[in-house]
PyMOL Python script that loads the backbone (N, CA, C, O; Angstrom):
from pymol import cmd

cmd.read_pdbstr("""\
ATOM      1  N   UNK A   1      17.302   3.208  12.576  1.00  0.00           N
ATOM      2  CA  UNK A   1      17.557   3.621  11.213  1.00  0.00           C
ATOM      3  C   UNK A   1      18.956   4.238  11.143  1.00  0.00           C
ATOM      4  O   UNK A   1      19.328   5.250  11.738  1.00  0.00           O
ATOM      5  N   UNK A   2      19.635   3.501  10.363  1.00  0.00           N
ATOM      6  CA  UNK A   2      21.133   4.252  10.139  1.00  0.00           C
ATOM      7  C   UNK A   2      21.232   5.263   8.773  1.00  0.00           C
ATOM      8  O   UNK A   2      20.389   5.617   7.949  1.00  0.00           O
ATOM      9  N   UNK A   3      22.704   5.558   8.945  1.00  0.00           N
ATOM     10  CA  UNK A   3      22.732   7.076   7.956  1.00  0.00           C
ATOM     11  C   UNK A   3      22.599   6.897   6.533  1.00  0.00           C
ATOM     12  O   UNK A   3      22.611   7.697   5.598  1.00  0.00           O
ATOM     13  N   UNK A   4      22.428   5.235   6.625  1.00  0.00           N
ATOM     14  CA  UNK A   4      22.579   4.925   4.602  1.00  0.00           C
ATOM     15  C   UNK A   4      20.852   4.659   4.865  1.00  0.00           C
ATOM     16  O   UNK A   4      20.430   4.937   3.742  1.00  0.00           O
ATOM     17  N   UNK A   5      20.085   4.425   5.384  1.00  0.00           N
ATOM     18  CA  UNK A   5      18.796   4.516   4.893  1.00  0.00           C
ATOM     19  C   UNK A   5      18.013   5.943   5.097  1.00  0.00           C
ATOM     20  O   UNK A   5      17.018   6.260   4.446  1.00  0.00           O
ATOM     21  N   UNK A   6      18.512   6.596   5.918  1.00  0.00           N
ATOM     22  CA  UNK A   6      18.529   7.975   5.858  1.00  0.00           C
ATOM     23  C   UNK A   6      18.942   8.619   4.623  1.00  0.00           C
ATOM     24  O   UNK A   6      18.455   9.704   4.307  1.00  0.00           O
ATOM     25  N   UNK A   7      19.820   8.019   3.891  1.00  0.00           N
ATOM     26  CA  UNK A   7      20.492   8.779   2.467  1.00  0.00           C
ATOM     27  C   UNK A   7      19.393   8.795   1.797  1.00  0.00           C
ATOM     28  O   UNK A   7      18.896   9.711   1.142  1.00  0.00           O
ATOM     29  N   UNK A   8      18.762   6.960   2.128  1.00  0.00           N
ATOM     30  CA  UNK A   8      18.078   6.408   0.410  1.00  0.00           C
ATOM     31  C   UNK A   8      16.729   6.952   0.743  1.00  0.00           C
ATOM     32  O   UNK A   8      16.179   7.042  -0.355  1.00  0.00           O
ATOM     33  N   UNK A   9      15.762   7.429   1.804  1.00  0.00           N
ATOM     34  CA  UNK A   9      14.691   8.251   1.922  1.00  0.00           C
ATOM     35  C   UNK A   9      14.692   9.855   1.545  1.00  0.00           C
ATOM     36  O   UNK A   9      13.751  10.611   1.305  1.00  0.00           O
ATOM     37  N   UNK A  10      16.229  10.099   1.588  1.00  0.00           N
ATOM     38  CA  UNK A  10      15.978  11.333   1.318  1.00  0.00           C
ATOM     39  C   UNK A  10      16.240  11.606  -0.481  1.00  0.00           C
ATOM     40  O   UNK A  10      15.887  12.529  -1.215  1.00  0.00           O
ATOM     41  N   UNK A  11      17.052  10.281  -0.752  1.00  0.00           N
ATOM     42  CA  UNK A  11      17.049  10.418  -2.514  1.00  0.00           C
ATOM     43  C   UNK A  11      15.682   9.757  -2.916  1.00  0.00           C
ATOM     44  O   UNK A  11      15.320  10.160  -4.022  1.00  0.00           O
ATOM     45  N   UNK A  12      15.288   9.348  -2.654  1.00  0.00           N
ATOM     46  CA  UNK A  12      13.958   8.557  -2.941  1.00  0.00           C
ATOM     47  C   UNK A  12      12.434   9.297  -2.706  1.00  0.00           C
ATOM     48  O   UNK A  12      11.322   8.928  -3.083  1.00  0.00           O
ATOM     49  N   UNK A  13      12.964  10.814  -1.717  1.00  0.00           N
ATOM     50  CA  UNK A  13      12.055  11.769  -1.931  1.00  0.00           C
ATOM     51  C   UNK A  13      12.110  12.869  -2.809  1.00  0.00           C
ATOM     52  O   UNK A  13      11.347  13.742  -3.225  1.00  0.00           O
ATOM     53  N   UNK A  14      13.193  12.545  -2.932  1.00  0.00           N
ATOM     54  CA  UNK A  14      13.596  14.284  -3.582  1.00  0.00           C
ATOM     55  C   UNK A  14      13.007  13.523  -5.425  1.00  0.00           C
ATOM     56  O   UNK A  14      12.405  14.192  -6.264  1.00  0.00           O
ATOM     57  N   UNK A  15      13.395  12.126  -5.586  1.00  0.00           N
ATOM     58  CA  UNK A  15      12.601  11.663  -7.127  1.00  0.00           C
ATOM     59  C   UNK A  15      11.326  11.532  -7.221  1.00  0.00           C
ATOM     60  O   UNK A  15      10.793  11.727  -8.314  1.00  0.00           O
ATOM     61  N   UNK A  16      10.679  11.227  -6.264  1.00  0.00           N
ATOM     62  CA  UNK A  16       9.414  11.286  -5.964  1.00  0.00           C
ATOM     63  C   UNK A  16       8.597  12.601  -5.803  1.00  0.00           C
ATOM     64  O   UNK A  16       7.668  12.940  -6.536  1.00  0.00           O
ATOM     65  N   UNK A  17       8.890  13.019  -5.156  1.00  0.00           N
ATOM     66  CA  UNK A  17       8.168  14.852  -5.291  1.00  0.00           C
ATOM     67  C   UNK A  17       8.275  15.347  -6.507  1.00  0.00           C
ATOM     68  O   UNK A  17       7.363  16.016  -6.993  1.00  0.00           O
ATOM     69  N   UNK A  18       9.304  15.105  -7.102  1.00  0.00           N
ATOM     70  CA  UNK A  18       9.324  16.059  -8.324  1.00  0.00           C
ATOM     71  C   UNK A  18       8.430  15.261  -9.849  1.00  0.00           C
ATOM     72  O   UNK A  18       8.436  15.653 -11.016  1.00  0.00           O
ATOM     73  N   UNK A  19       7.782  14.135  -9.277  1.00  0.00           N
ATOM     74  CA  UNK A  19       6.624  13.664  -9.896  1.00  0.00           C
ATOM     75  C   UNK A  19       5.710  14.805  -9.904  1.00  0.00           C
ATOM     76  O   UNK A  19       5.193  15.149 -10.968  1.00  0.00           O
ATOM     77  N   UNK A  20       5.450  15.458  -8.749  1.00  0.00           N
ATOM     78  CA  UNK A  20       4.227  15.961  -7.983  1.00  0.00           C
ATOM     79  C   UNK A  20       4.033  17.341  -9.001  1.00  0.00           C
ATOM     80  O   UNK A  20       2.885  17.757  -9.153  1.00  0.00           O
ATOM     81  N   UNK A  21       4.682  17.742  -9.395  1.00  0.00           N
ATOM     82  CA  UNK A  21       3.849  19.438 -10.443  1.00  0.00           C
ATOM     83  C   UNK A  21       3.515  18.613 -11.604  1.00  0.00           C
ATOM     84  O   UNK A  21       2.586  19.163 -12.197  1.00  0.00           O
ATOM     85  N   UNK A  22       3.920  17.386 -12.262  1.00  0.00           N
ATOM     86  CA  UNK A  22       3.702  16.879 -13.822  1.00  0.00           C
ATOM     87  C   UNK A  22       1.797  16.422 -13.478  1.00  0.00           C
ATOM     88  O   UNK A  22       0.687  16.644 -13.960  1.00  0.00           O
ATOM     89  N   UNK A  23       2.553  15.536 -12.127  1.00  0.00           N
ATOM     90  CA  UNK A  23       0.707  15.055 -11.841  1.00  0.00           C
ATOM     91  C   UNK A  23       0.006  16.219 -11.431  1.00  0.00           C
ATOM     92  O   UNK A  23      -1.167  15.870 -11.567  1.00  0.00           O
ATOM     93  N   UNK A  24       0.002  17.001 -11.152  1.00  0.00           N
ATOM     94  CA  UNK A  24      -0.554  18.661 -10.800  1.00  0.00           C
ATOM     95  C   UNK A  24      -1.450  19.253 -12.285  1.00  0.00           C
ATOM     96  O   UNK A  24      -2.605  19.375 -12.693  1.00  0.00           O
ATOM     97  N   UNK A  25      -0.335  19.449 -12.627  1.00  0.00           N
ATOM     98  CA  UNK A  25      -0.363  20.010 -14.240  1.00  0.00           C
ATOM     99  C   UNK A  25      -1.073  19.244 -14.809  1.00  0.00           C
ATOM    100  O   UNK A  25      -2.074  19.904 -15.090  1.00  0.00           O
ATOM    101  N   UNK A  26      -1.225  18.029 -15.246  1.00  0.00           N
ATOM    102  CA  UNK A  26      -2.420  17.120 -15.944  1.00  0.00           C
ATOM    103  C   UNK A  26      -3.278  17.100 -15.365  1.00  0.00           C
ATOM    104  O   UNK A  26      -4.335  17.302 -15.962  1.00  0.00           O
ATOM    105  N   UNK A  27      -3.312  16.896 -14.153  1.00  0.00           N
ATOM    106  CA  UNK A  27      -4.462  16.795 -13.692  1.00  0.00           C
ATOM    107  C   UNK A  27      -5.647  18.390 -13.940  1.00  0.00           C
ATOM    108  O   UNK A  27      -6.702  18.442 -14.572  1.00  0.00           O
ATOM    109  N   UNK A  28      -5.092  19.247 -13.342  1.00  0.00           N
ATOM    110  CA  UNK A  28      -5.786  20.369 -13.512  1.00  0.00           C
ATOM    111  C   UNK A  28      -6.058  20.841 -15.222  1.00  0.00           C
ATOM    112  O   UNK A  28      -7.164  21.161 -15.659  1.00  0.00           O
ATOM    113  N   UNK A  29      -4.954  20.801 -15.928  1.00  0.00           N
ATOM    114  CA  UNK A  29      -5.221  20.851 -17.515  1.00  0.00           C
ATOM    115  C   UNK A  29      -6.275  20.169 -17.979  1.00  0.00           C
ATOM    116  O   UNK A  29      -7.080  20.879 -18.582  1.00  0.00           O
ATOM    117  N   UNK A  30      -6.495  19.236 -17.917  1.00  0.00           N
ATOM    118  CA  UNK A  30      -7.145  18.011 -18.233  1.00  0.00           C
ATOM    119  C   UNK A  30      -6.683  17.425 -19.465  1.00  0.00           C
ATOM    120  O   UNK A  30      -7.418  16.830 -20.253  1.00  0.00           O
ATOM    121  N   UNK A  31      -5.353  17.621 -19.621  1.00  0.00           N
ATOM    122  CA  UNK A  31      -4.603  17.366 -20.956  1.00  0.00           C
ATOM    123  C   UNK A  31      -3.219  16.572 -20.746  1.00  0.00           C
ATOM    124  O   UNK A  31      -2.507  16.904 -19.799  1.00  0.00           O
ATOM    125  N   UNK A  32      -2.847  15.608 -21.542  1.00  0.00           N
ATOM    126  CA  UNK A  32      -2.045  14.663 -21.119  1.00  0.00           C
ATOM    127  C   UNK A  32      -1.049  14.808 -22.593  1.00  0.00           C
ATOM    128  O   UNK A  32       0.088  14.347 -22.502  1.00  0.00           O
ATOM    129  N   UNK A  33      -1.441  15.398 -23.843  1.00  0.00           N
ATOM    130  CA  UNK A  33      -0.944  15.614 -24.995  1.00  0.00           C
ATOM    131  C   UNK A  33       0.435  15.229 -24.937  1.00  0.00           C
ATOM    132  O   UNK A  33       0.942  14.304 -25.571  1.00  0.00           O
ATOM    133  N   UNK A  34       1.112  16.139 -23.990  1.00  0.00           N
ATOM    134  CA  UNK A  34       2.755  16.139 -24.408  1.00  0.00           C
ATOM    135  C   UNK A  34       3.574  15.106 -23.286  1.00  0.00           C
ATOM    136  O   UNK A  34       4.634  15.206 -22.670  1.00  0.00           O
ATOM    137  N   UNK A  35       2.584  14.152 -23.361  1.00  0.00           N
ATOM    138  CA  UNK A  35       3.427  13.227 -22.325  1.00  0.00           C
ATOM    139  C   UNK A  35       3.668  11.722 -23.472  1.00  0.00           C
ATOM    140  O   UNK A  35       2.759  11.305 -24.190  1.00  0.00           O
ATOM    141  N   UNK A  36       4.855  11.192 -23.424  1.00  0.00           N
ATOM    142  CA  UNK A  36       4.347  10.001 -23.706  1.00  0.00           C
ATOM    143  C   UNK A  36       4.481   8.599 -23.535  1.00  0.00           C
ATOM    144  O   UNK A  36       5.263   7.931 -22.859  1.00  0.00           O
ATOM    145  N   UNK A  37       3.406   8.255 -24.408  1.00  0.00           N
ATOM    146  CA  UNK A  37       2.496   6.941 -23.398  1.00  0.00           C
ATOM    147  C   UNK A  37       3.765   5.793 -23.529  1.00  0.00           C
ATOM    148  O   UNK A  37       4.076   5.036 -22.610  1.00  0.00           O
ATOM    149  N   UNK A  38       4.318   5.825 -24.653  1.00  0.00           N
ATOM    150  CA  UNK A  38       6.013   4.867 -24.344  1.00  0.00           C
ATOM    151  C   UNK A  38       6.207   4.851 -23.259  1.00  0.00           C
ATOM    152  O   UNK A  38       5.814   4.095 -22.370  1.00  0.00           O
ATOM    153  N   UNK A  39       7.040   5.972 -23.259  1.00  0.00           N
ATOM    154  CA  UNK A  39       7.938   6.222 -21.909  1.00  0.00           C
ATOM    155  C   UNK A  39       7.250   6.272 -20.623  1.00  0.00           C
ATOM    156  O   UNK A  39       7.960   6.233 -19.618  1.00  0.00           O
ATOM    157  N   UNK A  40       5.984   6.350 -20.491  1.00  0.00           N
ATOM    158  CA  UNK A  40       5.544   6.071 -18.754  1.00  0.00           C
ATOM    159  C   UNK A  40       5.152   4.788 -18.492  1.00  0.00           C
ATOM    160  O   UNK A  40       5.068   4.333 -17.351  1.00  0.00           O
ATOM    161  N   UNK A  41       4.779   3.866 -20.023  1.00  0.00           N
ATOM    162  CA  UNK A  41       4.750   2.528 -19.912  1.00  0.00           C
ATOM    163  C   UNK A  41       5.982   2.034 -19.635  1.00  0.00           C
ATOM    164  O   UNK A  41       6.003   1.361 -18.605  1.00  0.00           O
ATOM    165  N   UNK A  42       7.129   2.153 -20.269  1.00  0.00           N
ATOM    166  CA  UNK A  42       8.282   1.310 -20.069  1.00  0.00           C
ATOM    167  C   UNK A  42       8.692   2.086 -18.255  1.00  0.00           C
ATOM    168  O   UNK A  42       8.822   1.287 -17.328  1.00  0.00           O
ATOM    169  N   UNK A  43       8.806   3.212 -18.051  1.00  0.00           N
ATOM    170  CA  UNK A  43       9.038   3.645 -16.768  1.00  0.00           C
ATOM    171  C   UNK A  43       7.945   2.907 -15.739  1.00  0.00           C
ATOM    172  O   UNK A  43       8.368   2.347 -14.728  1.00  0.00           O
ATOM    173  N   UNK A  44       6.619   2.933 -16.026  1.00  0.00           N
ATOM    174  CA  UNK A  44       6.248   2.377 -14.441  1.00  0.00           C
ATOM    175  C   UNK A  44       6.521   1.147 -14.662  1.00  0.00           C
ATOM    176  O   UNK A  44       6.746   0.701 -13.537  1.00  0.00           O
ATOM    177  N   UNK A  45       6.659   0.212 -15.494  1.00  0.00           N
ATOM    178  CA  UNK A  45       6.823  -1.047 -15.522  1.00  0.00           C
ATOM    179  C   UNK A  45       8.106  -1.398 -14.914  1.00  0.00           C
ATOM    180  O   UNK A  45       8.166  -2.483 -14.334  1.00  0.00           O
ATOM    181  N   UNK A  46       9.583  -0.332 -14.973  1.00  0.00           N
ATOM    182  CA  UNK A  46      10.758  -0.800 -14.486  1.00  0.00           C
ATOM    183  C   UNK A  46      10.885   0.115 -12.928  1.00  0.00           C
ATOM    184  O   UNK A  46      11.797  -0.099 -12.129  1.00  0.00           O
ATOM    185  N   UNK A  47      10.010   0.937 -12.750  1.00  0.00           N
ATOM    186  CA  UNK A  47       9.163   1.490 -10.947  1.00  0.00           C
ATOM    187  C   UNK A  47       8.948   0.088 -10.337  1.00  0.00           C
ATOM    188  O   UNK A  47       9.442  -0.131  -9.231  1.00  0.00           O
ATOM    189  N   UNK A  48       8.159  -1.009 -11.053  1.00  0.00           N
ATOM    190  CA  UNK A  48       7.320  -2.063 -10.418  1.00  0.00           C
ATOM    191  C   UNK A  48       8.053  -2.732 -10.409  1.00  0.00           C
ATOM    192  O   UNK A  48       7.914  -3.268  -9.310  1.00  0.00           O
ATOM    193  N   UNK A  49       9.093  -3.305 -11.017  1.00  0.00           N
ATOM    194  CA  UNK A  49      10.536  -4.232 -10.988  1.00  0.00           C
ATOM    195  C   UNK A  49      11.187  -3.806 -10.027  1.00  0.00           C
ATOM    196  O   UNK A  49      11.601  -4.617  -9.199  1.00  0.00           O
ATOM    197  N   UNK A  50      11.488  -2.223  -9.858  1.00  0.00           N
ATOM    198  CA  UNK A  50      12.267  -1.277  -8.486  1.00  0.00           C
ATOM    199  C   UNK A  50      11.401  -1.915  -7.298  1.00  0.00           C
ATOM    200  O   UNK A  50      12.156  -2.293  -6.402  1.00  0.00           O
ATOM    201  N   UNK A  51      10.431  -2.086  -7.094  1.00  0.00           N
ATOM    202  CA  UNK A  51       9.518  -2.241  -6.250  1.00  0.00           C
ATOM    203  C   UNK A  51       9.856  -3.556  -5.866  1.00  0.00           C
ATOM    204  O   UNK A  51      10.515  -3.818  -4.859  1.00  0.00           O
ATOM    205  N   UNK A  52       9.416  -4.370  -6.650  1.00  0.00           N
ATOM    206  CA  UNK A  52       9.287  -5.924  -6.318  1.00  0.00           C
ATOM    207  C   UNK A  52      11.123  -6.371  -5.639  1.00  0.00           C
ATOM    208  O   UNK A  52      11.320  -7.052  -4.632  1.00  0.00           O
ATOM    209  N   UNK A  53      12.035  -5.864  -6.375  1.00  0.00           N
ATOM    210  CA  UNK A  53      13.735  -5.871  -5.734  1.00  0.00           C
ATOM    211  C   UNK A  53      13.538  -5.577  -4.232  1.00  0.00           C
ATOM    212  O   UNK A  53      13.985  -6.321  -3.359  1.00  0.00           O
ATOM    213  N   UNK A  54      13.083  -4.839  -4.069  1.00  0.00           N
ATOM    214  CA  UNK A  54      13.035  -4.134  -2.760  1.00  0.00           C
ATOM    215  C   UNK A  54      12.515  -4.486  -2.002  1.00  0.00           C
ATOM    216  O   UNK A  54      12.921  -4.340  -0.849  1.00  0.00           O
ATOM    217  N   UNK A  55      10.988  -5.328  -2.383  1.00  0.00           N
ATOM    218  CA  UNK A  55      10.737  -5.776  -1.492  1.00  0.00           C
ATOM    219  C   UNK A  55      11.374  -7.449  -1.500  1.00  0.00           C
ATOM    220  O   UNK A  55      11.147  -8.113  -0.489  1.00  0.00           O
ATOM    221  N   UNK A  56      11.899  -7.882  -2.261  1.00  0.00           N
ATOM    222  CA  UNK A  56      12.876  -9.155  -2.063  1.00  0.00           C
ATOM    223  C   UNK A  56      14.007  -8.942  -1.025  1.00  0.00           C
ATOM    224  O   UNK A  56      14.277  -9.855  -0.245  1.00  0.00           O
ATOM    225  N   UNK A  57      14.711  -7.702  -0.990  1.00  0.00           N
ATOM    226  CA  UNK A  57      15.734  -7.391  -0.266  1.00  0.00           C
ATOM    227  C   UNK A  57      15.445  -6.838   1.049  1.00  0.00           C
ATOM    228  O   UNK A  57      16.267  -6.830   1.966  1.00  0.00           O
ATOM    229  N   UNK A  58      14.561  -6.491   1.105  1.00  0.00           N
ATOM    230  CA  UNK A  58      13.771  -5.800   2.303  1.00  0.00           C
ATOM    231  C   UNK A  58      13.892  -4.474   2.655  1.00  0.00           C
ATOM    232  O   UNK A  58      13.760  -3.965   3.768  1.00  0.00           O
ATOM    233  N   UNK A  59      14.182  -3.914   1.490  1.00  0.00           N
ATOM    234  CA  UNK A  59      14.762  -2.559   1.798  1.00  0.00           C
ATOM    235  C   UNK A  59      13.697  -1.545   1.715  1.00  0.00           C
ATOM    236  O   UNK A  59      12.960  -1.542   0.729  1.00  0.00           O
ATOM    237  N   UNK A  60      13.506  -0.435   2.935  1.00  0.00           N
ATOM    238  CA  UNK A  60      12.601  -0.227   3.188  1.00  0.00           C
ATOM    239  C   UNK A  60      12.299   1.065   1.996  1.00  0.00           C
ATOM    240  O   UNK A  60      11.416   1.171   1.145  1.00  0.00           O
ATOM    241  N   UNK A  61      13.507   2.006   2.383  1.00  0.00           N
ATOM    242  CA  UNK A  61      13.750   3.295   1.429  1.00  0.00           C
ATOM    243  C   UNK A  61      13.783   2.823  -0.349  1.00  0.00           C
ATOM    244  O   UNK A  61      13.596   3.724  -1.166  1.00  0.00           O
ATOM    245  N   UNK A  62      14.012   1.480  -0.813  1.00  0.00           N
ATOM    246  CA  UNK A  62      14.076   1.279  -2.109  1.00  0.00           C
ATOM    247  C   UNK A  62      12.188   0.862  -2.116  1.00  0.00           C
ATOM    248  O   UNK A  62      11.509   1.009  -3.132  1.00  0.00           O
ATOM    249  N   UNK A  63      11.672   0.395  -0.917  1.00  0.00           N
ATOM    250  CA  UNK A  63      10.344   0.186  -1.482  1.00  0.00           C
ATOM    251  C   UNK A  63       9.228   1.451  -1.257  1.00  0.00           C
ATOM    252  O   UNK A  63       8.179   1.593  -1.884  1.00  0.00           O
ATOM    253  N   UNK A  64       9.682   2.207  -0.332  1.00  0.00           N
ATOM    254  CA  UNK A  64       8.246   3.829   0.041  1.00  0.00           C
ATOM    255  C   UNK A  64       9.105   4.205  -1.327  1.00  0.00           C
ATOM    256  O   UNK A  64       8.261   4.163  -2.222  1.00  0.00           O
ATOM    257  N   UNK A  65      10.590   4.609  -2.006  1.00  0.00           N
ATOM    258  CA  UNK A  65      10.339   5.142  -3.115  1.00  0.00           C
ATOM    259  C   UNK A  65       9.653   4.896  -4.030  1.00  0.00           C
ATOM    260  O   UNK A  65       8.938   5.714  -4.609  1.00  0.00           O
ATOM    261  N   UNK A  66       9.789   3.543  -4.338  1.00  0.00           N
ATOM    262  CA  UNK A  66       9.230   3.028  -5.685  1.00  0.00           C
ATOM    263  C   UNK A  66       7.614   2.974  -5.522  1.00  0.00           C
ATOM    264  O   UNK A  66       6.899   3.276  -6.478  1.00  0.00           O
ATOM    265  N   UNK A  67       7.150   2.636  -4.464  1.00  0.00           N
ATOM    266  CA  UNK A  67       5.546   2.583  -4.457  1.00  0.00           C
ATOM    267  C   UNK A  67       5.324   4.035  -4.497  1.00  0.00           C
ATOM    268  O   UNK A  67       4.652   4.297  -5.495  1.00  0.00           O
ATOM    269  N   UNK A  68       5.680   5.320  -3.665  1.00  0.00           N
ATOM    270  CA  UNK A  68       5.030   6.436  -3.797  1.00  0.00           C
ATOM    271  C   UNK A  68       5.502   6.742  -5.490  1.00  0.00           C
ATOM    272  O   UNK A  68       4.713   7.468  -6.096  1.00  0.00           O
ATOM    273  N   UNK A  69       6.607   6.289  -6.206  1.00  0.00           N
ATOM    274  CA  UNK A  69       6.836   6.882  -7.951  1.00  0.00           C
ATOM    275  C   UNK A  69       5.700   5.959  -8.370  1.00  0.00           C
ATOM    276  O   UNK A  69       4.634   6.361  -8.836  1.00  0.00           O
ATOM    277  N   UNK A  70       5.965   4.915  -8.201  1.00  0.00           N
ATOM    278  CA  UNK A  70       4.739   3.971  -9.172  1.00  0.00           C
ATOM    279  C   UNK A  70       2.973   4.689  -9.429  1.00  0.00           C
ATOM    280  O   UNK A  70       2.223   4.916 -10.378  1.00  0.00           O
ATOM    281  N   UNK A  71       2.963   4.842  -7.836  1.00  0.00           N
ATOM    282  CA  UNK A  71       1.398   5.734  -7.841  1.00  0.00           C
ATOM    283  C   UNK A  71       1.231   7.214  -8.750  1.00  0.00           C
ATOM    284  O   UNK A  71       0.363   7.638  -9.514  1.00  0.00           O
ATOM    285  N   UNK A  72       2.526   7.743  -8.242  1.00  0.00           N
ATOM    286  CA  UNK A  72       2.089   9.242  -9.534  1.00  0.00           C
ATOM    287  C   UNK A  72       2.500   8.778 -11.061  1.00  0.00           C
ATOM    288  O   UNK A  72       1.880   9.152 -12.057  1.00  0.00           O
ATOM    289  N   UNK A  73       3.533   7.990 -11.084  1.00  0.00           N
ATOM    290  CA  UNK A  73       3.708   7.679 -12.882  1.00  0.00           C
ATOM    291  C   UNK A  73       2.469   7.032 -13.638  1.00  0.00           C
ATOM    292  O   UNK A  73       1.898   7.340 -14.684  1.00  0.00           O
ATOM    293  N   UNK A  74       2.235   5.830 -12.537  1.00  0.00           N
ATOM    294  CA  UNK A  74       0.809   5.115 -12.894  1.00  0.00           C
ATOM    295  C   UNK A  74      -0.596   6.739 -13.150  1.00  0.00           C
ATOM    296  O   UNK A  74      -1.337   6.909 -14.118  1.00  0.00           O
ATOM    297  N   UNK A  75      -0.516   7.306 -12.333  1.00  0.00           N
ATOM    298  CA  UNK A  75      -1.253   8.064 -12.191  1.00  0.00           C
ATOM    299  C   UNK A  75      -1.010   9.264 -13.910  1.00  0.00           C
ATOM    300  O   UNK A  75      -1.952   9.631 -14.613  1.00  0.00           O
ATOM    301  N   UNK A  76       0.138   9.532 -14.101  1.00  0.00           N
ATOM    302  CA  UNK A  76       0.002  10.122 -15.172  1.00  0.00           C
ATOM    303  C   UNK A  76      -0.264   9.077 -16.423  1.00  0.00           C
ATOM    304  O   UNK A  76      -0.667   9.424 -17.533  1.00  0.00           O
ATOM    305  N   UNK A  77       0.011   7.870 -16.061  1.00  0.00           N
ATOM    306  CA  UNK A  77      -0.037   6.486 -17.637  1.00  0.00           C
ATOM    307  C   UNK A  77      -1.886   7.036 -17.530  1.00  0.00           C
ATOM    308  O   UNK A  77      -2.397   7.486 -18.555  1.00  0.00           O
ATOM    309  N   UNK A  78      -2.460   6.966 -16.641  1.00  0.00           N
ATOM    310  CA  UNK A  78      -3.849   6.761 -16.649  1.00  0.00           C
ATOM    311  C   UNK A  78      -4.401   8.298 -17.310  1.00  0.00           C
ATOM    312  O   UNK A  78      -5.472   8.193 -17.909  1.00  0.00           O
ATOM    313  N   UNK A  79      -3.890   9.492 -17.277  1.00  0.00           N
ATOM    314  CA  UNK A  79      -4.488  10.384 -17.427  1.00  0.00           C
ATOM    315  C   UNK A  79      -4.042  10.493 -18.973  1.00  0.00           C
ATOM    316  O   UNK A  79      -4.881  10.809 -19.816  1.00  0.00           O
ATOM    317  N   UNK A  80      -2.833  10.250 -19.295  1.00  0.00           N
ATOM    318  CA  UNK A  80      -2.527   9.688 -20.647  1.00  0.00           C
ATOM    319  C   UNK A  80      -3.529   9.053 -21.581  1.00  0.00           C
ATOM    320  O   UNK A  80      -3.679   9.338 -22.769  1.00  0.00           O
ATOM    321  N   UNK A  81      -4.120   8.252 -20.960  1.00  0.00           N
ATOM    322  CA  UNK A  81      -4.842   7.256 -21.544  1.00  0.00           C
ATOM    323  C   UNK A  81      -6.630   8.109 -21.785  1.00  0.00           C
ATOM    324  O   UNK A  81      -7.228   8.181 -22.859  1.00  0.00           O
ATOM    325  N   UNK A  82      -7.087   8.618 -20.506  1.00  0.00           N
ATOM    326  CA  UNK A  82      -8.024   9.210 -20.288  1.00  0.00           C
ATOM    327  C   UNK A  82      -8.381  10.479 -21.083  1.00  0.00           C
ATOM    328  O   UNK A  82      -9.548  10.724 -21.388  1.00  0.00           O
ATOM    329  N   UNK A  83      -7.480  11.180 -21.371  1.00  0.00           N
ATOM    330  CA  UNK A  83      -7.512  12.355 -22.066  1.00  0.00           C
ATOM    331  C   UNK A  83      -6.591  12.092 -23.382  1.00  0.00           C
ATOM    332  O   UNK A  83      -5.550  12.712 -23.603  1.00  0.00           O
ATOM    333  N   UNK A  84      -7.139  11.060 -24.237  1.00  0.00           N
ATOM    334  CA  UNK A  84      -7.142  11.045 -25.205  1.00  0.00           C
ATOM    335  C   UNK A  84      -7.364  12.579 -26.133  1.00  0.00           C
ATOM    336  O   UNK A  84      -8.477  13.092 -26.246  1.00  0.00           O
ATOM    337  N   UNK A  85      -6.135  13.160 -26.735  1.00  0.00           N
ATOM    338  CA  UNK A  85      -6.341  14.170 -27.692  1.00  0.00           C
ATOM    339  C   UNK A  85      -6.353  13.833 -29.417  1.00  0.00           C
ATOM    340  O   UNK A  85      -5.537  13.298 -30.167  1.00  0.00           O
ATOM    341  N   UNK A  86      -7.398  14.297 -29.567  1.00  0.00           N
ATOM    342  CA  UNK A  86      -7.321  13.539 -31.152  1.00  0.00           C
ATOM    343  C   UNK A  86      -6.688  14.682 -32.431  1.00  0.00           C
ATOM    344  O   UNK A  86      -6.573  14.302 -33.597  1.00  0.00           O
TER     345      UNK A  86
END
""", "prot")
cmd.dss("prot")
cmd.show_as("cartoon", "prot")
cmd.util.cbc("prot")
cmd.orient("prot")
């Protein structure tokens, strides 16, 4: 492993963790209100495009980012959806 995939794991964690208090916070709230369902649709959908590049190119740090973002964004689209506030 050289120092440029070393870069892209460590930028690709530092976007990824900071998923981790939003999925925290919904989850334990049980409230998804002030999120919205636009923007995590059009975001995981261009996560899964990040994804699929990456894995065309073979790049390892463009694909653990995008699959570990895809799982918590997906993960907040779903709680979005689930905790419907009327």
């Amino acid at each position: 492993m050289n120092e440029i995939q070393i870069l892209g794991l460590a930028a690709g964690s530092c976007t990824t963790i900071a998923f981790l208090p939003q999925v925290i916070k919904t989850w334990k709230s049980g409230s998804a209100k002030d999120l919205s369902l636009g923007m995590f649709s059009f975001f995981c959908f261009g996560v899964l495009l990040w994804l699929i590049y990456g894995i065309i190119i073979g790049d390892l740090p463009v694909i653990l980012a995008n699959l570990f973002t895809l799982a918590l964004a997906s993960s907040l689209l779903f709680f979005k959806l689930r905790y419907k506030e009327e």
